[in-house]
C-alpha positions as CSV (number, residue, x, y, z in Angstrom):
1,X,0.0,0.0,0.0
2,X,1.5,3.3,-0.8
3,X,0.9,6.3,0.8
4,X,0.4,9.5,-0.3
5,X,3.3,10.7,2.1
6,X,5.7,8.0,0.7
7,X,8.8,10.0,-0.8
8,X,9.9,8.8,-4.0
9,X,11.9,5.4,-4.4
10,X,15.8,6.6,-4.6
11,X,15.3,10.2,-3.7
12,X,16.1,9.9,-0.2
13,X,20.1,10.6,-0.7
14,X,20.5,12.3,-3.7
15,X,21.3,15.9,-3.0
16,X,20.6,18.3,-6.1
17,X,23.1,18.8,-7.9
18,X,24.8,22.1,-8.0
19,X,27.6,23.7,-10.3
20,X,30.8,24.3,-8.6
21,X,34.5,24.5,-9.4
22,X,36.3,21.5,-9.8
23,X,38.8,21.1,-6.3
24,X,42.1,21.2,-7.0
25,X,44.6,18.2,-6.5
26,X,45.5,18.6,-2.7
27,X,41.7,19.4,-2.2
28,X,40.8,16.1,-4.5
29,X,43.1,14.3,-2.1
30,X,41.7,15.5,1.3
31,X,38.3,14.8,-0.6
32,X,39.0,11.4,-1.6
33,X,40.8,10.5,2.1
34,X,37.5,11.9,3.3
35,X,35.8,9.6,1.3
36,X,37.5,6.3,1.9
37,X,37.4,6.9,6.2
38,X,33.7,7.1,6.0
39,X,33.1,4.3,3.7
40,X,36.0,2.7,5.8
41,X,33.6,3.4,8.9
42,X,30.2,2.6,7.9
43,X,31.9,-1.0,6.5
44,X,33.3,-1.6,9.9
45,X,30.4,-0.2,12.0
46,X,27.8,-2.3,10.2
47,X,30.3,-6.0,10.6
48,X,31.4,-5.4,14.3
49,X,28.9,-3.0,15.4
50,X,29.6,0.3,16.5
51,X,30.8,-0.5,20.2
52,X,33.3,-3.2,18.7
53,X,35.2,-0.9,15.9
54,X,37.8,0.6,16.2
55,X,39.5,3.5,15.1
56,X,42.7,1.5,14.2
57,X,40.6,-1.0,12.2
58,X,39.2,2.2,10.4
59,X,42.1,3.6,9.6
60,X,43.8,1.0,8.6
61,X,41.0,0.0,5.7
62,X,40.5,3.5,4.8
63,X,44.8,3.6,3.8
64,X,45.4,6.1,6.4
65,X,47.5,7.0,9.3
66,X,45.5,7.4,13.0
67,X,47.0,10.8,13.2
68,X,45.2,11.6,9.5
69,X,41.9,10.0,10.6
70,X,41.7,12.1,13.9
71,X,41.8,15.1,11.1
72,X,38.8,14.3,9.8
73,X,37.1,13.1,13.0
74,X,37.5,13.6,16.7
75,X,36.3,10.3,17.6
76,X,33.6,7.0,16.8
77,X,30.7,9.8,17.8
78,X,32.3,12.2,15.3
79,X,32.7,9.3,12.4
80,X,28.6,8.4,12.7
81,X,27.9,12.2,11.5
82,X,31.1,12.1,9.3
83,X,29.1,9.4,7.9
84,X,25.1,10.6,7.3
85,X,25.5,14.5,7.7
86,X,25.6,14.6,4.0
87,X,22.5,12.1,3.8
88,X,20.8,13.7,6.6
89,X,21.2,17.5,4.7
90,X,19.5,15.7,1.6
91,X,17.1,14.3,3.7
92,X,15.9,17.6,4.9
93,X,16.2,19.6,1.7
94,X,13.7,16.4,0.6
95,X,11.7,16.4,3.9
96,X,11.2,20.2,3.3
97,X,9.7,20.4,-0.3
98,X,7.2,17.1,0.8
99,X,4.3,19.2,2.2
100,X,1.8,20.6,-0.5
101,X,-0.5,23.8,-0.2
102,X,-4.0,23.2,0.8
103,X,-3.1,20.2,3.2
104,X,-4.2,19.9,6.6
105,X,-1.3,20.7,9.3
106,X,-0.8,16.7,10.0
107,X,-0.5,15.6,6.7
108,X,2.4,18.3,5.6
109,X,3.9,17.4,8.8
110,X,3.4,13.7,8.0
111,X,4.8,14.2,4.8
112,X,8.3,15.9,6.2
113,X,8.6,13.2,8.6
114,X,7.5,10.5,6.4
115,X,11.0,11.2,4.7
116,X,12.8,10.4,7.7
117,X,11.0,7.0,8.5
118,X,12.0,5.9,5.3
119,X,15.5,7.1,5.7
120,X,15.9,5.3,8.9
121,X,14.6,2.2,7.8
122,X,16.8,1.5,5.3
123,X,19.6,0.4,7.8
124,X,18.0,0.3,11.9
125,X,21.3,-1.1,13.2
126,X,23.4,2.0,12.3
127,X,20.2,4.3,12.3
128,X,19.9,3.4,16.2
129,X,23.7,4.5,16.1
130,X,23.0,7.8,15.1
131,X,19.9,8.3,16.7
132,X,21.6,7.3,20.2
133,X,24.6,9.4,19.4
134,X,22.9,12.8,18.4
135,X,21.4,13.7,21.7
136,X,24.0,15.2,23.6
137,X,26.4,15.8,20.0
138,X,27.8,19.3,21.0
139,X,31.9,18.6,20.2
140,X,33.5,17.6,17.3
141,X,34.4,18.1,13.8
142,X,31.3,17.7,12.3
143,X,28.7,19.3,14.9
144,X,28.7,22.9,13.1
145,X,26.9,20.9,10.2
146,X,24.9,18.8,11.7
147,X,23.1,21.7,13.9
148,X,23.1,24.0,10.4
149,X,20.8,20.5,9.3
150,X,18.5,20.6,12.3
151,X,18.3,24.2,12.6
152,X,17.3,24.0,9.3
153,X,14.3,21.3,9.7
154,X,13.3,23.5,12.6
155,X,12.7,26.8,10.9
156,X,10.8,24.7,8.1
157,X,8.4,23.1,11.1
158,X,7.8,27.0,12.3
159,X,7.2,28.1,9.3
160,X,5.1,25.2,8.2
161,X,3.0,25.8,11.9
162,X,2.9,29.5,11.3
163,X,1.3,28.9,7.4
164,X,-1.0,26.7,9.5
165,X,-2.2,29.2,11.3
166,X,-2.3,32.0,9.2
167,X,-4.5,30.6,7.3
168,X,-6.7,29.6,11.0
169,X,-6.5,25.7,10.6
170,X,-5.1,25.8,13.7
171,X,-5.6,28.2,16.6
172,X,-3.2,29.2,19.3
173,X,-1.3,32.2,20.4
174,X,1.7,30.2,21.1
175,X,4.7,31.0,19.4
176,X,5.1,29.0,16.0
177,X,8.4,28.0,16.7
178,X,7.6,26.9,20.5
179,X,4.8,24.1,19.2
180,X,7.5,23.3,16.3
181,X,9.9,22.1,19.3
182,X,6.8,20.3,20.6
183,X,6.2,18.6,17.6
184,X,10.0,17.8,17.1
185,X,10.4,16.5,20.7
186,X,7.2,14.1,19.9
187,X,8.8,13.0,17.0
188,X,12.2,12.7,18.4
189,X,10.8,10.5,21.1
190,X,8.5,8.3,18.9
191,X,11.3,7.5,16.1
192,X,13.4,6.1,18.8
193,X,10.6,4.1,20.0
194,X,10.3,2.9,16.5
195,X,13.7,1.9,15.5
196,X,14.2,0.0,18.8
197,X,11.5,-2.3,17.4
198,X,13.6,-5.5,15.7
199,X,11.9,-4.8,12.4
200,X,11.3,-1.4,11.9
201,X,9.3,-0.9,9.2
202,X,8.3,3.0,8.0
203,X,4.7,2.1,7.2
204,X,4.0,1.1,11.0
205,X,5.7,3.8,12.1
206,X,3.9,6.3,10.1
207,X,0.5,5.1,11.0
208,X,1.4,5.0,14.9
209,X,3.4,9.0,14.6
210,X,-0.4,9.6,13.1
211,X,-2.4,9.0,16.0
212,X,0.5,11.1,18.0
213,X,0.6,13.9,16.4
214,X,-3.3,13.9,16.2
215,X,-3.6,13.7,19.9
216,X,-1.3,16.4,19.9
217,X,-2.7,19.2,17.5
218,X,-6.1,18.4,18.0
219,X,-5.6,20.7,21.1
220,X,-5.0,23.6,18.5
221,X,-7.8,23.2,16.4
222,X,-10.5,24.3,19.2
223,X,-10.8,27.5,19.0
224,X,-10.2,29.8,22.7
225,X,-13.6,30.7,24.3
């Protein structure tokens, strides 16, 4: 059964494409290093599991030093989001552009987060990874990017919650981008929930995240007395 929130098959990591200047040769190197630690790392993570890799191993299959690896990432934690920032930026930009006008507040929001079910789905074991790692994320290489990525999804909630209630399908005095954390924070909560499960499949999740959010902006609808 396909719903009508279901992003399209093979979209999901494909960032647009964008003209830009061809890197030069020690930039090409540093690219390509870059390259073969975080395949290196996602390889290793997914065999042994993320508690059993270790750097060494990493750098040792990517054909670098330790002391070049610890360039490109602090630590394991660092190497997760040297791993899916790019993914989860594409993710957004895709999460982003899924609402369409004249839908009801739950199904644009369904259709942004619908993005990220399927995203997650597609490998749990190292999707648990990241989702256990992200919560307290605040030092590293990497952790300028990944907060320009969430601060990113964030504005689009507000502005998706503000539409909303511009146009009074919703009605509340809160601030727009205080009911956007609310609505993150229930689905931060939930898709945890979900990809504990041992067979987390994006269809179930979907339908449950429904009935949540729901209960949740069904309180906004009724209008103050």
């Amino acid at each position: 059964m396909r719903l009508q929130w279901e992003p399209t098959q093979g979209s999901l990591t494909r960032p647009k494409k964008k003209t830009v200047p061809e890197p030069g040769l020690r930039e090409q190197n540093k690219l390509e290093k870059r390259q073969r630690i975080r395949s290196a790392a996602r390889e290793l993570f997914s065999e042994h599991g993320y508690d059993e890799a270790t750097l060494r191993q990493i750098a040792r299959r990517a054909h670098v030093g330790l002391g070049t690896l610890f360039q490109y990432a602090k630590d394991k934690r660092d190497l997760i989001f040297l791993i899916f920032n790019e993914e989860l930026a594409a993710v957004t930009e895709e999460a982003l552009q899924a609402p369409q006008s004249g839908q009801s507040l739950q199904e644009q929001l369904l259709a942004v987060f619908a993005t990220h079910f399927y995203f997650f789905s597609k490998d749990p074991a190292l999707s648990r990874t990241l989702l256990k790692e992200l919560v307290f994320y605040s030092d590293g290489v990497h952790v300028a990017e990944f907060l320009r990525i969430r601060t990113q999804l964030m504005q689009g909630l507000t502005e998706i919650v503000r539409t909303s209630r511009n146009r009074r399908m919703i009605h509340s005095d809160e601030d727009p981008a205080v009911i956007a954390r609310n609505i993150f924070f229930v689905f931060s909560g939930y898709i945890r929930w979900w990809i504990a499960g041992p067979s987390p499949h994006p269809f179930t999740g979907l339908t449950e995240f429904r009935r949540l959010l729901n209960l949740l902006i069904d309180g906004l609808i009724t209008p103050p007395r």
